[in-house]
C-alpha positions as CSV (number, residue, x, y, z in Angstrom):
1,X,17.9,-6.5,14.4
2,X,17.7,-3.0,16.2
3,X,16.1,-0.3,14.4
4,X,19.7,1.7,14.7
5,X,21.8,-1.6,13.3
6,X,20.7,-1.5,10.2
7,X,21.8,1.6,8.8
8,X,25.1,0.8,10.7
9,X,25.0,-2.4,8.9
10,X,25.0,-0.7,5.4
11,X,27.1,2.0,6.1
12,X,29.7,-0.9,6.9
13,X,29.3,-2.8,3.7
14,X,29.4,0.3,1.6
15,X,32.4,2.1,0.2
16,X,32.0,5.8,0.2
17,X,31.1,7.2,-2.7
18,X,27.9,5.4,-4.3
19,X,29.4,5.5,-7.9
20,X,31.8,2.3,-6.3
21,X,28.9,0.2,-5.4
22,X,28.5,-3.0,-6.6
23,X,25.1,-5.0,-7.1
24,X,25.9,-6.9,-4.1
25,X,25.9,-4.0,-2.3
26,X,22.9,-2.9,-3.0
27,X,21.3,-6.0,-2.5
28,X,23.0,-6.2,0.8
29,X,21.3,-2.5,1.3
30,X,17.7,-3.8,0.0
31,X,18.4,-7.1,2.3
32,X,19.1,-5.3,5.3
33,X,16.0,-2.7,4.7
34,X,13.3,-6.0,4.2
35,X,14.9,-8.1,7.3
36,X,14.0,-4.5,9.5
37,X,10.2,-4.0,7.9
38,X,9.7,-7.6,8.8
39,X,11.0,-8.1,12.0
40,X,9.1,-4.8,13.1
41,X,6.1,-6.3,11.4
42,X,7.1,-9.9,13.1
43,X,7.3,-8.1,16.6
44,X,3.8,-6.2,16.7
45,X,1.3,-9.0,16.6
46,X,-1.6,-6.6,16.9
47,X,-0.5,-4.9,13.7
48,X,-1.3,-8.2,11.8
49,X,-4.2,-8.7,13.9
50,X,-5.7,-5.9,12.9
51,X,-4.6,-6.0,9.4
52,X,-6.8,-9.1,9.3
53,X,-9.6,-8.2,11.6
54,X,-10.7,-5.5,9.4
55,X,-11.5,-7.1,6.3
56,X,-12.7,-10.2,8.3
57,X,-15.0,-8.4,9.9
58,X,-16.2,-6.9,6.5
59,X,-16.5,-10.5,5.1
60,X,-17.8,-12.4,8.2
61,X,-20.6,-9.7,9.2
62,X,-21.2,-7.1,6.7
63,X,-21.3,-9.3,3.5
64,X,-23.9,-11.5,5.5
65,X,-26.4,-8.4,6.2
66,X,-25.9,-7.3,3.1
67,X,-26.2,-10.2,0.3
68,X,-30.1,-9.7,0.6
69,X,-30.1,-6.1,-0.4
70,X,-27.1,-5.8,-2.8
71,X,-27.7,-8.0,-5.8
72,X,-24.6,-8.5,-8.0
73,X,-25.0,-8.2,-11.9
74,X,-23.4,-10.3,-14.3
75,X,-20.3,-7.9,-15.1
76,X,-17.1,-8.4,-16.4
77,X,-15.2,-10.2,-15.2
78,X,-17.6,-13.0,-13.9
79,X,-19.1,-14.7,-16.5
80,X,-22.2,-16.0,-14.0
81,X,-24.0,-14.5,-10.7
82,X,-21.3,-13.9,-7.9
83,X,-22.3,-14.0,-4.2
84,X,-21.5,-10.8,-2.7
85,X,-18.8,-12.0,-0.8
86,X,-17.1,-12.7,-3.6
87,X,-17.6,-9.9,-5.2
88,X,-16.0,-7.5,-2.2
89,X,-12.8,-10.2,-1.7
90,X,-10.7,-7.5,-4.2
91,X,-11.7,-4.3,-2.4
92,X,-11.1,-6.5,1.1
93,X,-7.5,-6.9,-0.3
94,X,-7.2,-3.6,-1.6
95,X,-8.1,-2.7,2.1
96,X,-5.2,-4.0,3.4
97,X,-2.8,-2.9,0.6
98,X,-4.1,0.5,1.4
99,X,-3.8,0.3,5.3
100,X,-0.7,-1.4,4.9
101,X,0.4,2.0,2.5
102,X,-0.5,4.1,5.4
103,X,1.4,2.1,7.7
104,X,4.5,2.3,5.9
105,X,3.9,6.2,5.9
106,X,3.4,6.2,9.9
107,X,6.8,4.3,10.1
108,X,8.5,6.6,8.1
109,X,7.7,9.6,10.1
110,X,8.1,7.5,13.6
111,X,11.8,6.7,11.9
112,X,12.1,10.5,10.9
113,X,11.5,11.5,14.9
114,X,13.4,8.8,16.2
115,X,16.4,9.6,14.0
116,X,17.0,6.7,12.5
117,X,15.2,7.6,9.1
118,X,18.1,10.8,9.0
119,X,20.8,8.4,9.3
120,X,19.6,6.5,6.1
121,X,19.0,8.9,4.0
122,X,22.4,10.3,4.2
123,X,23.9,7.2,3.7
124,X,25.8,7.2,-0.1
125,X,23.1,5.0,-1.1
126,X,20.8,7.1,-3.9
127,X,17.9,8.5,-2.4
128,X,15.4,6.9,-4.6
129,X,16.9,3.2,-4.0
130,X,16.4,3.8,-0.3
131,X,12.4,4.9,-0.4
132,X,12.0,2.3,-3.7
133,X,13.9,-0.3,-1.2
134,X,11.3,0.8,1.7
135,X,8.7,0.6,-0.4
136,X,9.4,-3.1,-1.5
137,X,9.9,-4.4,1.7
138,X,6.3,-2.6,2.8
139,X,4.6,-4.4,-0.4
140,X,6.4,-7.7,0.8
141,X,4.8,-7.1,4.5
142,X,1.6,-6.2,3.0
143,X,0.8,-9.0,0.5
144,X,1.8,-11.6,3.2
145,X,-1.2,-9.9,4.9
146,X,-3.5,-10.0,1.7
147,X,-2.8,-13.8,1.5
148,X,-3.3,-15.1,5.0
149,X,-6.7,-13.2,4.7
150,X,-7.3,-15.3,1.4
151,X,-6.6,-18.3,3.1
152,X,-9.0,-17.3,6.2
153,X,-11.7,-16.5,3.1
154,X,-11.0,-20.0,1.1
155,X,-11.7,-21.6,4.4
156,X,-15.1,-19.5,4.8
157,X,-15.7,-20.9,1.1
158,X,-14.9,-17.4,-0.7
159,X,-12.8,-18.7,-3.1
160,X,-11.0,-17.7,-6.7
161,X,-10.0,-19.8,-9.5
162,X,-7.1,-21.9,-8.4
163,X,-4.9,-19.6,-10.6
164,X,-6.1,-17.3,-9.7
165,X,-3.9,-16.8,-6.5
166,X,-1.1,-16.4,-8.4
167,X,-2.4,-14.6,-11.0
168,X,-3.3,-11.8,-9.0
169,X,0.4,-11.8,-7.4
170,X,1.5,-9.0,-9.9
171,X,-1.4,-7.3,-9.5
172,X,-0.9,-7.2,-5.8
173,X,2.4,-6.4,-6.3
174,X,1.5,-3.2,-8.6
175,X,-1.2,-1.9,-6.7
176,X,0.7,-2.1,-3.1
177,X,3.1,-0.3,-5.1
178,X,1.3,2.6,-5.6
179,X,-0.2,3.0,-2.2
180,X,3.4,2.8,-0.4
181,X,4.5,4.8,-2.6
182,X,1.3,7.2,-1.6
183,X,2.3,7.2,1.8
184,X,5.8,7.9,0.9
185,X,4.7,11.0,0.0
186,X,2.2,11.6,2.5
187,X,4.9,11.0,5.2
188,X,6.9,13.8,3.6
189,X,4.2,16.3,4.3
190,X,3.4,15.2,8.2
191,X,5.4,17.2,10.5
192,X,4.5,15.3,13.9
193,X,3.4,11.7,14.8
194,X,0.3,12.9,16.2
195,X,-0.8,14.3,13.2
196,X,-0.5,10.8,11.3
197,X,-4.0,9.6,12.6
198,X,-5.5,13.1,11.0
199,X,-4.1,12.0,7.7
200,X,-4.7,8.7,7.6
201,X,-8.7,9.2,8.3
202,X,-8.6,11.7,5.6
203,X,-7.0,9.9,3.0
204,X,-8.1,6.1,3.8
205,X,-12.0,6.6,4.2
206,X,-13.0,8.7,1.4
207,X,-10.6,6.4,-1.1
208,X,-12.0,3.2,0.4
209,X,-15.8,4.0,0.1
210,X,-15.5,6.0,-3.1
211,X,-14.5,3.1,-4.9
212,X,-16.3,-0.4,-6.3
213,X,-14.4,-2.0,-3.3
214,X,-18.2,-2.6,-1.8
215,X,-20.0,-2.0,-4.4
216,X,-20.0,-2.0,-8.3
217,X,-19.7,1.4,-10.3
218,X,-22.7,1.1,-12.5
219,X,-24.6,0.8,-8.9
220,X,-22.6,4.5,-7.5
221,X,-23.6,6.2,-11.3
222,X,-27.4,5.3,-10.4
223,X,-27.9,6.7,-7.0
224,X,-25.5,9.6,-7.1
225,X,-23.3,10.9,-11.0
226,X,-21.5,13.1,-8.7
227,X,-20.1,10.5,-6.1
228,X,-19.4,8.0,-9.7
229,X,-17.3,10.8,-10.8
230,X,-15.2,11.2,-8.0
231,X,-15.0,7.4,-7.5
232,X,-13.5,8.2,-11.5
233,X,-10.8,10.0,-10.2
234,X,-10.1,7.8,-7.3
235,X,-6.5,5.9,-8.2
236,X,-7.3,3.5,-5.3
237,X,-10.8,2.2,-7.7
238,X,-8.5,1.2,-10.4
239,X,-6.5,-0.7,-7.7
240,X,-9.6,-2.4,-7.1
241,X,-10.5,-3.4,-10.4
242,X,-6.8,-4.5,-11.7
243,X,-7.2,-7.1,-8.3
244,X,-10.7,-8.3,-9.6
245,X,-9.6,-9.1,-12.8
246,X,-6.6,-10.6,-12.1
247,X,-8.6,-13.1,-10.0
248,X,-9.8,-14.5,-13.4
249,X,-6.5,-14.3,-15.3
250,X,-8.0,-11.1,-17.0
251,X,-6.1,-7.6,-17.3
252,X,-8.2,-4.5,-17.0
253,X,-6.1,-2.6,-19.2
254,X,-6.9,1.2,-18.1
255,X,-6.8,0.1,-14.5
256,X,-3.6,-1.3,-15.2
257,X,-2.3,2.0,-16.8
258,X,-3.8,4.0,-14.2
259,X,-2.0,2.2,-11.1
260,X,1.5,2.2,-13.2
261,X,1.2,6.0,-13.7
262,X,-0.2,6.3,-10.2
263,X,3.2,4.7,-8.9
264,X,5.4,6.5,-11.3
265,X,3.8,9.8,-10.0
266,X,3.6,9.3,-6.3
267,X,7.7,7.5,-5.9
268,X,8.6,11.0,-8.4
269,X,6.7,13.2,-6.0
270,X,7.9,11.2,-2.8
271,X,11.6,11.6,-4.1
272,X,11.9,15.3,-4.6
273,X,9.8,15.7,-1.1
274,X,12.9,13.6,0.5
275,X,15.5,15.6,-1.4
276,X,17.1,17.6,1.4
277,X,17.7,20.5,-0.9
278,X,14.5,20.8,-2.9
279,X,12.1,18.7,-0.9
280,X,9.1,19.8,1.7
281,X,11.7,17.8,4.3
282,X,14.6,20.9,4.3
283,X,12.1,23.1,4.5
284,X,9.9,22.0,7.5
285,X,12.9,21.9,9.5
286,X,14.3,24.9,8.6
287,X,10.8,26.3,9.7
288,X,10.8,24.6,12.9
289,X,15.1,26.2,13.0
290,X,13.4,29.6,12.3
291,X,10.7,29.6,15.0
């Protein structure tokens, strides 16, 4: 599927006012919006590489050099000593739930360029279902990602709880939420393509490393209060944590309510940015109009 056929596809399924719609059009709408994420995702083969090099590369080398010099506490929510390996398997996932996020963020602007975003969004479909719908089928691409690195792990012998794959499905689900959903918004305040690798280096490092993703909070407080403060008001370190426990069939109920209001926050702030009459979209191009 071309990235121009789809939103032919739903405008020709759709009557034309969106108060007529039926359920199955908007699951034909939400269908049609997946399919295109995946087959994009299906067709660059060094996007999933890399999706999977990253964290393996965390796992494989990293965690070898250093399982001498970071002991891991007993802390909830293991009940006995942890190899460090398995304690940085959540903050690996969270790694490619957030890289994924920004991915989703780069495509949007690439589809805003190319055109093909602009026909969407004026399509009678409500705005929010069509960036909720794009955000779904990024969290779809992404967790596919986060399980065939657990599979690469369970083979290294980093391995969780047998139910513990599918009890941290909802967790997965939630936090890749949120991030999408960050880069929704984030793709409404990049102008150009070029500028996405600026953004993306800004946003993705600092929330990566100031979090427990490598190593645990109590650790941060001890060498530096300020930099455990700021990991505090990092949403992408209750990501972490919601992942962990979930491992162990365990909810981490404050990281649970932080990555829900997170989401709610980001898809509200991400909707009015796309609303062509109040949003940071209209007025960018009427800028550009201007100069």
């Amino acid at each position: 599927m071309s990235a121009s056929a789809m939103p032919e596809q739903v405008a020709a399924v759709t009557p034309a006012k969106s108060s007529a719609f039926g359920l199955r059009h908007y699951l034909i709408c939400l269908k049609g919006i997946v399919v295109r994420e995946c087959l994009r995702f299906l067709h660059q083969r060094e996007r999933f590489i890399s999706s999977l090099v990253r964290p393996l590369v965390w796992l494989f080398i990293f965690a070898a050099g250093f399982r001498q010099v970071l002991g891991v506490s007993i802390i909830p929510p293991y009940k006995t000593y942890v190899l460090y390996e398995v304690y940085i398997t959540p903050g690996l996932c969270g790694m490619i739930l957030l890289f994924s996020g920004m991915q989703s963020s780069l495509s949007m602007v690439y589809d805003r360029e190319m055109g093909n975003m602009r026909i969407l969004l004026v399509s009678p479909f409500p705005r929010w279902y069509l960036l909720l719908s794009k955000m779904l089928a990024g969290v779809f691409v992404s967790i596919a990602q986060v399980y065939a690195f657990l599979i690469v792990a369970w083979f290294w012998g980093v391995k969780a709880p047998p139910l513990g794959y599918l009890f941290v499905l909802p967790a997965l689900f939630l936090s890749g939420m949120m991030l999408c959903a960050l880069g929704m918004l984030l793709s409404s305040m990049i102008k150009q393509l070029e500028n996405f690798a600026g953004i993306m280096n800004f946003v993705i490092f600092p929330g990566y490393f100031a979090s427990p993703a490598l190593y645990p909070l109590w650790r941060i407080q001890e060498a530096s209060p300020l930099l455990y403060k700021l990991c505090l008001a990092n949403p992408f370190t209750y990501a972490v944590e919601l992942i962990r426990f979930a491992f162990y069939g365990q909810v981490d109920w404050v990281s649970l309510g932080v990555v829900a209001g997170c989401t709610l926050l980001f898809l509200g702030g991400a909707i009015i940015a796309y609303d062509p009459s109040r949003g940071l979209i209209t007025r960018k191009q009427g800028t550009g109009g201007n100069g």
